[in-house]
C-alpha positions in Angstrom: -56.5 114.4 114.3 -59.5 113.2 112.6 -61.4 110.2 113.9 -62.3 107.8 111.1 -66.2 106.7 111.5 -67.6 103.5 112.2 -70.8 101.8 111.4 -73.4 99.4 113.3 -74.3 96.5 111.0 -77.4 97.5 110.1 -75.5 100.7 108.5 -72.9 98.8 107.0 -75.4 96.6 105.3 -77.5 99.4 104.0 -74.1 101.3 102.9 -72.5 97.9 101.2 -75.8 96.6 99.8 -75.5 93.2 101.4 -77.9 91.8 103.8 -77.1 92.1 107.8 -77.5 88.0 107.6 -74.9 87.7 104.7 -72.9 89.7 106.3 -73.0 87.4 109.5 -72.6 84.1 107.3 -69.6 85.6 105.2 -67.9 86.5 108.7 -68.9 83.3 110.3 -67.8 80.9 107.2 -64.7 83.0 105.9 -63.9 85.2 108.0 -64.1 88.4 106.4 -64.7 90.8 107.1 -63.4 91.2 110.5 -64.9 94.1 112.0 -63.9 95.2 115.8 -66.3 94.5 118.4 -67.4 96.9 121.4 -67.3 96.3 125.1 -70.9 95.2 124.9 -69.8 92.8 121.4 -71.6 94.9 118.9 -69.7 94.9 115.2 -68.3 98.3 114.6 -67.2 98.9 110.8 -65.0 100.9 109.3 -64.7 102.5 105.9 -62.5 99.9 104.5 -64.7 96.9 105.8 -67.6 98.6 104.1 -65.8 98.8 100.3 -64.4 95.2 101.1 -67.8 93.9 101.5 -69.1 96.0 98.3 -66.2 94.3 96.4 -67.2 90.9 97.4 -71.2 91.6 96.4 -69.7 92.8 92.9 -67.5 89.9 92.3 -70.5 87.4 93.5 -72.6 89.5 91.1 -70.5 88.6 88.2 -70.7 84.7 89.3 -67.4 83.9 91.4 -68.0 82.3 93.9 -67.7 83.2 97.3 -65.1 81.0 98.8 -63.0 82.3 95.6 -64.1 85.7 95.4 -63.2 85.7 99.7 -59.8 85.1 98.9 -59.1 87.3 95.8 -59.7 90.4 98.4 -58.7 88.7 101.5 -54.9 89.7 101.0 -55.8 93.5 101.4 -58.0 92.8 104.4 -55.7 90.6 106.5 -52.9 93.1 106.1 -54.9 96.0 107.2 -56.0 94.3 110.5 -54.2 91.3 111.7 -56.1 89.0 114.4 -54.6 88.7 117.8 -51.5 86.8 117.9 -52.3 84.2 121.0 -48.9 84.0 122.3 -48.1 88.2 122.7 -51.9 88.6 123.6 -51.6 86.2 126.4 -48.6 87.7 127.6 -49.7 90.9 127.4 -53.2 90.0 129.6 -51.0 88.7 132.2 -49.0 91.7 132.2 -52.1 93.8 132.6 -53.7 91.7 135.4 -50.4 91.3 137.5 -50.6 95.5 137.5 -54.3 95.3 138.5 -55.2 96.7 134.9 -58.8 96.5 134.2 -58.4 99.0 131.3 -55.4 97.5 129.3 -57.2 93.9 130.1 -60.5 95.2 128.4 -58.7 96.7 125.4 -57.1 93.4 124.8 -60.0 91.6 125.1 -61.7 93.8 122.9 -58.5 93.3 120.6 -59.4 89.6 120.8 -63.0 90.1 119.1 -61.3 91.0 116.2 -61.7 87.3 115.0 -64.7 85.5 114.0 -66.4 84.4 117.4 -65.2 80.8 117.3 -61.8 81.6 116.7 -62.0 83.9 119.6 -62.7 81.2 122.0 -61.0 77.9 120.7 -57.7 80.1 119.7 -57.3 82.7 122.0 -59.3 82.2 125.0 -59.2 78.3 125.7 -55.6 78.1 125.6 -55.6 81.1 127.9 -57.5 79.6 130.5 -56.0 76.7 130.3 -52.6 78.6 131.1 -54.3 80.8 134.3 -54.9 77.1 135.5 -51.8 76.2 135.8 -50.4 79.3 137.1 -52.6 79.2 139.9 -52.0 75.6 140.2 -48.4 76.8 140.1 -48.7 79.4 142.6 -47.4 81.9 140.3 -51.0 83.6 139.6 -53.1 85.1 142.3 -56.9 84.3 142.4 -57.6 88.6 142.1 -55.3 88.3 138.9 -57.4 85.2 138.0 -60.6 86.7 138.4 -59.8 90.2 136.6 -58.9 87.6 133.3 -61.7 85.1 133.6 -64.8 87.3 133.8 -63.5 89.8 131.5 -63.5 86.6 128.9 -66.9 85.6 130.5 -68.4 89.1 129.9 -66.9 88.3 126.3 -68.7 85.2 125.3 -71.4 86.0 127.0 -72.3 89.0 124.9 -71.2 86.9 121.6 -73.3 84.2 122.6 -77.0 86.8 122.8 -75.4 88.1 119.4 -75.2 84.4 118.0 -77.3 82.9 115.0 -80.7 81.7 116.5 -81.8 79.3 113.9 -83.2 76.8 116.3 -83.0 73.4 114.0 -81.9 71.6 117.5 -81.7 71.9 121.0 -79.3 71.5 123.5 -79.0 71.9 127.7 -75.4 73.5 129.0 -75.0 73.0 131.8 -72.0 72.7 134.6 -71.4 70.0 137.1 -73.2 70.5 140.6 -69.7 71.2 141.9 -68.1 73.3 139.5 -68.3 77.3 139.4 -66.0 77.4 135.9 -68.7 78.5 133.2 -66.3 79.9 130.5 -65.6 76.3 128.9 -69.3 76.1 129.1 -70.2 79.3 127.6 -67.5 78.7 124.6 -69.6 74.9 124.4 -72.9 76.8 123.9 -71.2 79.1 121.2 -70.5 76.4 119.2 -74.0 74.5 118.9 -75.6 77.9 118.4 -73.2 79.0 115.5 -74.1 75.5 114.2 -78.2 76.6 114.2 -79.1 75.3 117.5 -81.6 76.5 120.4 -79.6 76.7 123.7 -80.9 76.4 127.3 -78.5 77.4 129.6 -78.2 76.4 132.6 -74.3 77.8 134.0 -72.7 76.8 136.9 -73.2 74.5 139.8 -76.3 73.0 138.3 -77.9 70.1 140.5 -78.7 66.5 138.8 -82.5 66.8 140.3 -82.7 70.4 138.6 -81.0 69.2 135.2 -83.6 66.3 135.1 -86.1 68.1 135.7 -85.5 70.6 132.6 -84.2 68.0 130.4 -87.6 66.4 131.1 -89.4 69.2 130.5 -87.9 70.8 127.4 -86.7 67.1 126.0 -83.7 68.6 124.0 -81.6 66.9 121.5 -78.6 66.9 123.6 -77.2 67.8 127.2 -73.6 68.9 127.1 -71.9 69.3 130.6 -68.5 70.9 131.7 -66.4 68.7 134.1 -62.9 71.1 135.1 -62.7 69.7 138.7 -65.5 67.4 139.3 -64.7 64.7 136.9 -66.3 61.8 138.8 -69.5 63.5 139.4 -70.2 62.2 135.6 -70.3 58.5 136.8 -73.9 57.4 137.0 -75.1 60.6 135.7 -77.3 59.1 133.1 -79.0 57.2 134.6 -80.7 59.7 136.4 -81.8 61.3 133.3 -84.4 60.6 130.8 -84.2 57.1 129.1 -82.4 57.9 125.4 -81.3 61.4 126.8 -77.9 62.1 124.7 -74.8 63.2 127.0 -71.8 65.0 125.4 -69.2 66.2 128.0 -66.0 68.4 127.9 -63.5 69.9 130.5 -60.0 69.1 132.1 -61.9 67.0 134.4 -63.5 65.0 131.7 -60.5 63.1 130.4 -62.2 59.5 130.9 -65.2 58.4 129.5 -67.9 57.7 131.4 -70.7 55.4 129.8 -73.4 56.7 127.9 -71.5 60.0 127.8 -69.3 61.0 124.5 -66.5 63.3 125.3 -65.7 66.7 123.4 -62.1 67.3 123.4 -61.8 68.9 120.1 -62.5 70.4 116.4 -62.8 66.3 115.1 -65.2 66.4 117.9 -67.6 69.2 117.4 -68.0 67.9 114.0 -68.5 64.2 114.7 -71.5 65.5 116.6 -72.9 68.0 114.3 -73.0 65.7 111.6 -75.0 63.2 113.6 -77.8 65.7 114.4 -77.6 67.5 110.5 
């Protein structure tokens, strides 16, 4: 059985005859095309991603524009390979990790980087994780099973995240509570504000208040965003001992109640609310 090749984005760029950065834009705006991803997060492209993205430069060429020309060849691309559908591909990853399965867990993962990086997290791997919550809160999950899913989505973002635009218009400090070792909410948080052209310093988990404050003062970013899963009521009185004027956005099960001077991120309305105060 032949295997059929696939191409690093750099090739698929030179073979297509658009730019590696229009390619990135086109997947990261529309969604096409939707290459597979490595272990390490790499695009890999096939043959048919490589004529669907020298159809779209010919149709651009002729002056339609890309949102239109996107979906006059989107029909032939979405059939030929679906995204992960959440509900079997959560199922599925529990499966795998109650049998100790690093392999099929990997695969599926993997299967997972099929969609555009933000889709990955805020479809497919938020609502995961907020499901292995509840079975361990339920009992019904063990912590081995909950490890073997949790870093393989850390490894995940992590990799999308050094692969992520770097445009650097803002700035912005992730960081986790002092008390919280949970860094995949965080690490989906800093995908978002660097897909929307922002620097990111990040910090991970179990940051202490002195250390925060004493990057925030040094690097003076735009905003500091902060994950709260179980430590909730650390975020009283945090600002205060940061930086007069130092902007706070928090998100995270355990931020459910607003602290003041802190603006909480619990959703798409969210993320834009903020992005179009800091254009």
């Amino acid at each position: 059985m032949s295997v059929e090749p696939t191409y690093r984005i750099n090739v698929a760029a030179e073979l297509s005859g658009v730019s590696e950065n229009l390619i990135r834009a086109w997947e990261r705006r529309y969604g096409v095309p939707r290459p597979a991803r490595t272990g390490g997060g790499y695009r890999s492209y096939e043959r048919a991603d490589i004529d669907l993205l020298k159809r779209l430069k010919q149709l651009t060429e002729q002056g339609v524009p890309i949102s239109e020309a996107v979906k006059l060849v989107d029909d032939g691309a979405g059939s030929r390979r679906r995204e992960a559908d959440p509900t079997r591909w959560r199922d599925e990853l529990f499966g795998a990790a109650q049998r100790f399965d690093q392999a099929a867990i990997d695969t599926l993962m993997d299967e997972g980087l099929r969609s555009p990086p933000l889709v990955f997290f805020e479809v497919l791997v938020a609502p995961l994780l907020r499901e292995v919550g509840a079975r361990w809160h339920a009992g019904t999950l063990s912590i081995s099973e909950e490890h073997l899913i949790t870093n393989a989505a850390r490894q995940r973002l992590i990799s999308l995240l050094s692969n992520a635009p770097r445009q650097a218009k803002r700035h912005v400090v992730c960081a986790c509570l002092p008390s919280e070792q949970h860094e995949v909410g965080l690490l989906g948080a800093a995908l978002h504000f660097r897909h929307a052209g922002w620097k990111v310093t990040y910090l991970g988990a179990r940051t202490p208040f002195a250390q925060l404050r004493r990057v925030v003062t040094t690097v003076k970013p735009d905003v500091v965003a902060l994950s709260a899963i179980r430590g909730g009521k650390a975020l009283d009185g945090l600002v205060g001992t940061l930086p007069p004027g130092t902007r706070v956005v928090a998100g995270g099960v355990g931020a459910k109640r607003q602290p003041d001077g802190i603006t909480l991120i619990n959703g798409p309305e969210d993320w834009d609310r903020l992005f179009k105060e800091f254009p």
